[in-house]
Phi, psi and omega in degrees: 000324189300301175337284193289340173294272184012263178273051149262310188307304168323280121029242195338306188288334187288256052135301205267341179300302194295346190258339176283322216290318186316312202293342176272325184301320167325287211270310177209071182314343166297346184268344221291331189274347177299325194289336181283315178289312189304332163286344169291317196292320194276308193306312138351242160006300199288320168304273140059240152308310228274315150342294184276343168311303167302295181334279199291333160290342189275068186291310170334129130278093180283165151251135147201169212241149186271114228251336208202158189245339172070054177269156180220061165311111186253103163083239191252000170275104167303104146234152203238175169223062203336127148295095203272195157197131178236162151247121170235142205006087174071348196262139185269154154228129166247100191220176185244177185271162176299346194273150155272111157250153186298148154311312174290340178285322182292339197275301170333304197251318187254146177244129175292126172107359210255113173267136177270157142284126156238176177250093180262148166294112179279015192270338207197090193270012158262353190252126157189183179250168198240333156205157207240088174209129136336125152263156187312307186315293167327311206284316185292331184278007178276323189274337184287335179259318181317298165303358187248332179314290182307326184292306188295310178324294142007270197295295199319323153238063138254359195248000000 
């Protein structure tokens, strides 16, 4: 259910991106690229959030053992999503984690077969995470798209 509010919400926003950016090339097309940046900035800013939302909802602390490292290759780039297998109230789960992660860090830090801390949703006790802190990352795209949201407003009334 969440899942489908979600990308309806996308949806909606995709929907409302196209309809300002026509209205604004109409009525004040000199504006249109402030406007293209200030939507870069927000997106920024939503990703982000939507980023540290997850860290704190994955609250649960499970043990659970890593059955599988889950690689993936896009081009010439690898990245895995180790694969656990838990239990939480009564029920086994095998799910891989929410994360992205590098190969070499996986390989590095997990041994197969091996038990772990993980972070689970207790709304969705198939979603979790392998540790539950804000990364550095989360907080600059946060400050990056904010800066740049705020840098367009800016040029928008000096012009």
């Amino acid at each position: 259910m969440k899942n489908k509010r979600k990308y309806w919400l996308i949806g909606v926003g995709i929907f409302l991106f196209a309809v300002c950016t026509l209205l604004i090339y109409i009525l004040a097309p000199a504006y249109l690229d402030v406007f293209l940046v200030f939507f870069v900035g927000c997106v920024l800013c939503a990703v982000a959030i939507d980023l540290i939302v997850i860290t704190y909802s994955c609250k649960e602390k499970v043990f659970a053992v890593l059955v599988d490292y889950g690689f993936e290759q896009f081009k010439a780039h690898v990245t895995s999503s180790p694969i656990f297998t838990y239990q939480y109230q009564g029920k086994t789960y095998t799910t891989s984690s929410a994360e992205c992660l590098s190969q070499r860090y996986v390989l590095k830090h997990y041994k197969e077969g091996e038990t772990y801390t993980i972070y689970i949703s207790p709304k969705n006790p198939s979603f979790f995470k392998t540790q539950r802190k804000i990364r550095i990352f989360d907080i600059a795209l946060f400050l990056i798209g904010s800066a740049i949201a705020i840098f367009s407003i800016y040029i928008a009334f000096q012009t």
